[in-house]
RODO-2510 file (C-alpha; in nm, 4 decimals, decimal comma):
residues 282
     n   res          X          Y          Z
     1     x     3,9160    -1,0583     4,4279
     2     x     4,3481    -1,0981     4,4420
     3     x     4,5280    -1,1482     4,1188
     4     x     4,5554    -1,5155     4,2299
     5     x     4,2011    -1,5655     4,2284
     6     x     4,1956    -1,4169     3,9217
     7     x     4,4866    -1,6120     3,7620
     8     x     4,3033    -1,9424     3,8440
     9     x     3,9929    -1,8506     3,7018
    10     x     4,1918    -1,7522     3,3566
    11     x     4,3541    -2,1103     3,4074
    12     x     3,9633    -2,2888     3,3960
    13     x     3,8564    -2,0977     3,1132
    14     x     4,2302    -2,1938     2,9268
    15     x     4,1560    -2,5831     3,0043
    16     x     3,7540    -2,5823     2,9005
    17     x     3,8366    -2,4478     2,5829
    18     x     4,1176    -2,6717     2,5400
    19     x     3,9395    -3,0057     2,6562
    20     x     3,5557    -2,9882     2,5935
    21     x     3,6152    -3,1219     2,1814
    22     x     3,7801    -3,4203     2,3324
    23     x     3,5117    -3,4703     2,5833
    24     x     3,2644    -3,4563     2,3062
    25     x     3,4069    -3,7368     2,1144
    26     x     3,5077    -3,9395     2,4181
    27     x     3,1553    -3,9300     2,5598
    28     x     2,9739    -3,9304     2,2679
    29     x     2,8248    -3,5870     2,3373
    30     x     2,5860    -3,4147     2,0830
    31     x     2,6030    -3,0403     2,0472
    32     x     2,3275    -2,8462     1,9620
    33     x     2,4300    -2,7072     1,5548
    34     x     2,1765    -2,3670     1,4509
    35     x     1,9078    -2,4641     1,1840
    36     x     1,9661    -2,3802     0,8195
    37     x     1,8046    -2,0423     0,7411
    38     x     1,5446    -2,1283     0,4576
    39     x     1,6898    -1,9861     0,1105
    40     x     1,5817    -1,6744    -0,0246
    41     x     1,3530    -1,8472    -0,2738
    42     x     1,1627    -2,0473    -0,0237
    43     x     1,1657    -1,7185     0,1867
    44     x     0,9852    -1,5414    -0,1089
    45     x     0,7195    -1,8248    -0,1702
    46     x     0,6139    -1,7941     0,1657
    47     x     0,5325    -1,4289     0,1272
    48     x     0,3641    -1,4705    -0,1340
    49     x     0,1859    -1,7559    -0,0104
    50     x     0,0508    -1,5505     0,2857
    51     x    -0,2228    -1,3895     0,0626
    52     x    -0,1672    -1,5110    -0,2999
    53     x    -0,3905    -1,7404    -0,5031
    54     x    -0,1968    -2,0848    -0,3916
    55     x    -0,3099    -2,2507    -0,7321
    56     x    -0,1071    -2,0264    -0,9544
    57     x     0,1875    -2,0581    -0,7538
    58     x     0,4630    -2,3113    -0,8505
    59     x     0,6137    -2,5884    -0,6215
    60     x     0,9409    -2,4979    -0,4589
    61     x     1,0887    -2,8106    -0,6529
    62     x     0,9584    -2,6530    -0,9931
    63     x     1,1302    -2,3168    -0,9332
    64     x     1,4736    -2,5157    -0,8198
    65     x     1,4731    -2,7333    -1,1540
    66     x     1,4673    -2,4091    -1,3544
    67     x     1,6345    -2,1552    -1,1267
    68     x     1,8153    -2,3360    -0,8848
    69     x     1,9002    -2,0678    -0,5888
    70     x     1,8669    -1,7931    -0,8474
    71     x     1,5640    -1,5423    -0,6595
    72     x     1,5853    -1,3002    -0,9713
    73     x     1,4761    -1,5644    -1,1954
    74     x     1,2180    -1,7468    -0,9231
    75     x     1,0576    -1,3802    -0,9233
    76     x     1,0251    -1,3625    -1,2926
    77     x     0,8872    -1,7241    -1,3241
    78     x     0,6061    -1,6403    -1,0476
    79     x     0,5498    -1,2619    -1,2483
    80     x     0,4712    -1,5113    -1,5489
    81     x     0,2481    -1,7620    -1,3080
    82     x     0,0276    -1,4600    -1,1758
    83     x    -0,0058    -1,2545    -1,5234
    84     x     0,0316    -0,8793    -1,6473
    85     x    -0,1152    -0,7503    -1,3524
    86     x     0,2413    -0,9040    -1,1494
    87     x     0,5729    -0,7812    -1,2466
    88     x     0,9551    -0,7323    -1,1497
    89     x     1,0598    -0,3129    -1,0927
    90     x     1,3748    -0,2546    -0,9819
    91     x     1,4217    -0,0852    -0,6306
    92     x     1,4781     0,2584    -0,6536
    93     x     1,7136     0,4055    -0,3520
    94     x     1,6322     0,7639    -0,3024
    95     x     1,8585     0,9774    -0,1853
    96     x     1,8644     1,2818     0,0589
    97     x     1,6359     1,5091    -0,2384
    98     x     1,4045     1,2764    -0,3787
    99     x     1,2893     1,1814     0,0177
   100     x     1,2736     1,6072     0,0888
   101     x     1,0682     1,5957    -0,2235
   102     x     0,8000     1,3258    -0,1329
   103     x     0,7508     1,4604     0,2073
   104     x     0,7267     1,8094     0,0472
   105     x     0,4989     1,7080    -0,2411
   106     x     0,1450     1,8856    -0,2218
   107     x    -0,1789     1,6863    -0,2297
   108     x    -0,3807     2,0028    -0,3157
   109     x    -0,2069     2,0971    -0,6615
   110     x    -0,5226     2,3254    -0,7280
   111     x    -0,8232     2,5622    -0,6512
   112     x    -1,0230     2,7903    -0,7425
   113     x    -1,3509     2,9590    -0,7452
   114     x    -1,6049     2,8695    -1,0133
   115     x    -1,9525     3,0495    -1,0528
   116     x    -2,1284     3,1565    -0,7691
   117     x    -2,0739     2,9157    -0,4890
   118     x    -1,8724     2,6948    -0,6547
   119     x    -1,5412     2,5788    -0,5812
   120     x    -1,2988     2,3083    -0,7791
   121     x    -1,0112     2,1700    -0,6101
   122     x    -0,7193     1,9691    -0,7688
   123     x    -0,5867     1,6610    -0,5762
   124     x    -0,3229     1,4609    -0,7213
   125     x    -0,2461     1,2022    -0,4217
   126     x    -0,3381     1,1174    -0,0611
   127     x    -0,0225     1,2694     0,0851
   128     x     0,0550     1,2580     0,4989
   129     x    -0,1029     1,5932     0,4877
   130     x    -0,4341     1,6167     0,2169
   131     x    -0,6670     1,6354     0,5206
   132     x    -0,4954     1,9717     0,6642
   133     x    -0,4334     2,0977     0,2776
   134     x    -0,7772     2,0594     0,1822
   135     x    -0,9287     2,2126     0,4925
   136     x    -0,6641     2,5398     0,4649
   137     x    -0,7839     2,5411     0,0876
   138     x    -1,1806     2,5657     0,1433
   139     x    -1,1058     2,7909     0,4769
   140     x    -0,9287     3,0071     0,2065
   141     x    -1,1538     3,0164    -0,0645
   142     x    -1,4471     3,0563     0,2018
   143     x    -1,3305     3,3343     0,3350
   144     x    -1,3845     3,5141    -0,0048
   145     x    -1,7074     3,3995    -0,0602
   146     x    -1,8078     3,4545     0,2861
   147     x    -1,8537     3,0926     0,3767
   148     x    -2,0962     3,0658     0,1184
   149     x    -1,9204     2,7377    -0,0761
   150     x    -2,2264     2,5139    -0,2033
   151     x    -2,0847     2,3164    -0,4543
   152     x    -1,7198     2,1767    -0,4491
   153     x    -1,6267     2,0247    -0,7856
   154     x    -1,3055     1,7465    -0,6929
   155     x    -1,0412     1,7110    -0,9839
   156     x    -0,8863     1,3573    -0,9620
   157     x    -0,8053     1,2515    -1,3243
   158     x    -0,4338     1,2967    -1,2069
   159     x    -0,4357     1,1070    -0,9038
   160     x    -0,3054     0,7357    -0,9753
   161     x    -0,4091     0,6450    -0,5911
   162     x    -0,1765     0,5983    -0,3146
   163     x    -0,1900     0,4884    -0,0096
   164     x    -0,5671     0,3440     0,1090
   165     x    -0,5533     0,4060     0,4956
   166     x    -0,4365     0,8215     0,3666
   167     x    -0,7635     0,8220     0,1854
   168     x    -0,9831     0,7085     0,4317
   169     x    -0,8964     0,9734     0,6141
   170     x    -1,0117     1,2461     0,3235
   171     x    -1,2824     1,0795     0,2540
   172     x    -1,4186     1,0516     0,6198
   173     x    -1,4147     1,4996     0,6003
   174     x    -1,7093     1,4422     0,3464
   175     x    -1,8798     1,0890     0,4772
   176     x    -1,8033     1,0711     0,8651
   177     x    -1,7948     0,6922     1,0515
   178     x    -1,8779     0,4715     0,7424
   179     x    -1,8691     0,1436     0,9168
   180     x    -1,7263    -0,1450     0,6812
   181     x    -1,7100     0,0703     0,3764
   182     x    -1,4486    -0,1180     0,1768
   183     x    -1,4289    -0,4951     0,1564
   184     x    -1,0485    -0,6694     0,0519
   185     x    -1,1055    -0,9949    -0,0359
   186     x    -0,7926    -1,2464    -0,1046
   187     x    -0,8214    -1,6293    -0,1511
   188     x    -0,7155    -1,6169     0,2445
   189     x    -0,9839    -1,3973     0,3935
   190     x    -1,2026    -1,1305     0,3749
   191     x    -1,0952    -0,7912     0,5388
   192     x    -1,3823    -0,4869     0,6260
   193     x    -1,2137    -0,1531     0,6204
   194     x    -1,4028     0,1376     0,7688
   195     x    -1,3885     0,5269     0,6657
   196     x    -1,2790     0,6775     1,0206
   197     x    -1,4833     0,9251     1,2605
   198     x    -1,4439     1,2898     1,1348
   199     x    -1,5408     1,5493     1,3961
   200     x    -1,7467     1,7704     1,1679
   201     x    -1,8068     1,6093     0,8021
   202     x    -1,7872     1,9115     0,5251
   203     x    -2,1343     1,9603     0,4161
   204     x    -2,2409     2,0814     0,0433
   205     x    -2,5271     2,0632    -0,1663
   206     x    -2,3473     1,8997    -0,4328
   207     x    -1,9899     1,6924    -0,4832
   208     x    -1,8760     1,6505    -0,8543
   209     x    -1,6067     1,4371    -0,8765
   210     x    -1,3706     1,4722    -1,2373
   211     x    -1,2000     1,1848    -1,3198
   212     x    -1,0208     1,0078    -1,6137
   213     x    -0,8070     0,6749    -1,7490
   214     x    -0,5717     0,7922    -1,5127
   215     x    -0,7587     0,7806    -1,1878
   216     x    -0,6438     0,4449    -1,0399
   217     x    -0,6371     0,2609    -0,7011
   218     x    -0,7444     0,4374    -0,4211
   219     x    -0,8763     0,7394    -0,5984
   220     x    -1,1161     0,5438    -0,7706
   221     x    -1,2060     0,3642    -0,4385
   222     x    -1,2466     0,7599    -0,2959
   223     x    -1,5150     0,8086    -0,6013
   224     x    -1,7132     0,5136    -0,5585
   225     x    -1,7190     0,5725    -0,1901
   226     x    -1,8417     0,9592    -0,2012
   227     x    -2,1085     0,8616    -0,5445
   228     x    -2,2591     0,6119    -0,2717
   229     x    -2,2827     0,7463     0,0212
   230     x    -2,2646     1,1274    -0,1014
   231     x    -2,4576     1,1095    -0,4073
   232     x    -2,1875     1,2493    -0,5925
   233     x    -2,1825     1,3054    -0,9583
   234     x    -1,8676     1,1714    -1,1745
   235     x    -1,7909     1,3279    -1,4790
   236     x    -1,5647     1,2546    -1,7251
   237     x    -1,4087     0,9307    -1,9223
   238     x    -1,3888     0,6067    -1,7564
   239     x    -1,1232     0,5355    -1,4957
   240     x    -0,8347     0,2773    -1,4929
   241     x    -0,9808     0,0151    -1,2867
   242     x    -0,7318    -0,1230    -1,0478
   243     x    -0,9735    -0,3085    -0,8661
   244     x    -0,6864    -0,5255    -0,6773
   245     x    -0,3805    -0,4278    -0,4151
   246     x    -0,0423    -0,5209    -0,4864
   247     x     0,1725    -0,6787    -0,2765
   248     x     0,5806    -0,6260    -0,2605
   249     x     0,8088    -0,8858    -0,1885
   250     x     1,1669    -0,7965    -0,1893
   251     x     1,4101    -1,0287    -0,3666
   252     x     1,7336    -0,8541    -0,3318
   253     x     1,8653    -0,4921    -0,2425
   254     x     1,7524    -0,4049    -0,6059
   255     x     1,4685    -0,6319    -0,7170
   256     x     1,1218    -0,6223    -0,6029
   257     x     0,8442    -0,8599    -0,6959
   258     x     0,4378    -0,6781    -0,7333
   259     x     0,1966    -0,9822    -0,6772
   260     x    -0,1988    -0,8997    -0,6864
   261     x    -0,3259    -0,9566    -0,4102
   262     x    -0,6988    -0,8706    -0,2140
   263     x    -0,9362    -0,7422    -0,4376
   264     x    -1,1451    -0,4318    -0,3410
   265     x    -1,4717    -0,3833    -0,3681
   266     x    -1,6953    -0,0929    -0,2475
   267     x    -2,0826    -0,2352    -0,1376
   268     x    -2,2903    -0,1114    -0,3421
   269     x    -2,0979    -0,0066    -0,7353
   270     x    -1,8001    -0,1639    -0,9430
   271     x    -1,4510    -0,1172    -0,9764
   272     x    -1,4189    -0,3858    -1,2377
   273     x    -1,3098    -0,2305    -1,5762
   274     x    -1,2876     0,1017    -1,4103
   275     x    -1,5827     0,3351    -1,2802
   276     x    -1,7838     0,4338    -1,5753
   277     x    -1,9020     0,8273    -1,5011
   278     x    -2,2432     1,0124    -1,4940
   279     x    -2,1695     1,2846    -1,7496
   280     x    -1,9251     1,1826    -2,0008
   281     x    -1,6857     1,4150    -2,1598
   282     x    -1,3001     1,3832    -2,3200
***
């Protein structure tokens, strides 16, 4: 193309731009205008609407008389609507160390070898890697006993929980396929979780599980899981009972809002008011 053709072209573009308003008016032309976004408060309440008991929630129109387009204070007034088990926590922004230390953090914090046989092992969370930690750990201790581990004694009155689909996986090494093992429940629908396949489930003649008022959340699902389908013993005081999942819904870059959400139940024993063990002790 020659720098006339070019030239002309430049001369269109010039006289669209200049005209086309005029031609709007003149023909009574509509152009198409971009919808309003939704706020950020009507953004939230559908969040929280996606799983949330709708009957506790207020109406949009409540929220506006008292907050207006303030999210901050919409998330407090639904934290007061859903109870102490909701609240506000400020968003914390880790930097470069505190992410090395998460990813670094040890599942295993523990183990050792009891009486003959016996073997306790310490987990404090369901990290990315518990499954490889705790199979390195019995390998270990195994290898001293000659493979001769009967009993394994499991230390979780530490472990505040985590995240569920993590502990699935640990406790499929002791259960195997447990089809529709955990049941969420939410005023939406009912979800079936299953423990996953595990090649080769760890076998022992007995599982004591140790837990306390600070076994929460998934750890406490993990007990109730491996006392039903294990037979396991639990010994110590009674857990926390978190029987629900909370739900985040971000408000700003440094507010987040913790709504209860499905509750979890385990066929076949209670979460409610925390698990109450076998053999108490302090």
């Amino acid at each position: 193309m020659n720098n006339r053709n070019f030239s002309s072209c430049g001369r269109v573009v010039r006289l669209y731009r200049r005209y086309l308003p005029q031609l709007v008016i003149i023909l009574g032309l509509s152009v198409p205008q971009p919808a309003l976004a939704a706020s950020g408060i009507e953004r939230m309440l559908a969040s929280v609407a996606m799983f949330a008991d709708a009957a506790k929630m207020p109406s949009l129109e409540t929220i506006k008389a008292r907050c207006r387009d303030d999210v901050l204070c919409a998330g407090k007034m639904l934290a007061e609507r859903f109870g102490p088990k909701a609240r506000l926590e400020r968003v914390v922004h880790p930097d470069t160390d505190r992410i090395r230390r998460v990813k670094s953090a040890l599942s295993v914090t523990g183990a050792e070898l009891l009486a003959s046989g016996a073997m306790r092992l310490e987990l404090s969370h369901f990290g990315r890697k518990a499954v490889s930690e705790i199979m390195a750990v019995i390998k270990r201790e195994g290898r001293q006993t000659g493979g001769n581990i009967q009993y394994l004694q499991i230390d979780l009155r530490h472990n505040r929980g985590g995240n569920l689909n993590r502990m699935l996986r640990v406790a499929a090494m002791f259960l195997g396929k447990v089809p529709d093992a955990v049941r969420l429940q939410s005023p939406k629908a009912i979800q079936m979780l299953s423990v996953p396949d595990y090649a080769r489930p760890l076998k022992f003649s007995q599982i004591k599980i140790l837990i306390g008022p600070d076994t929460a959340s998934a750890a406490e699902i993990f007990t109730a899981l491996l006392r039903v389908h294990t037979g396991a013993i639990i010994a110590g005081s009674k857990s926390y009972g978190k029987d629900y999942l909370l739900r985040t819904i971000a408000l700003n870059q440094n507010w987040q809002l913790l709504v209860p959400a499905e509750k979890l139940f385990v066929p076949g024993t209670s979460l409610e008011g925390g698990i109450v063990p076998d053999v108490v002790f302090p």
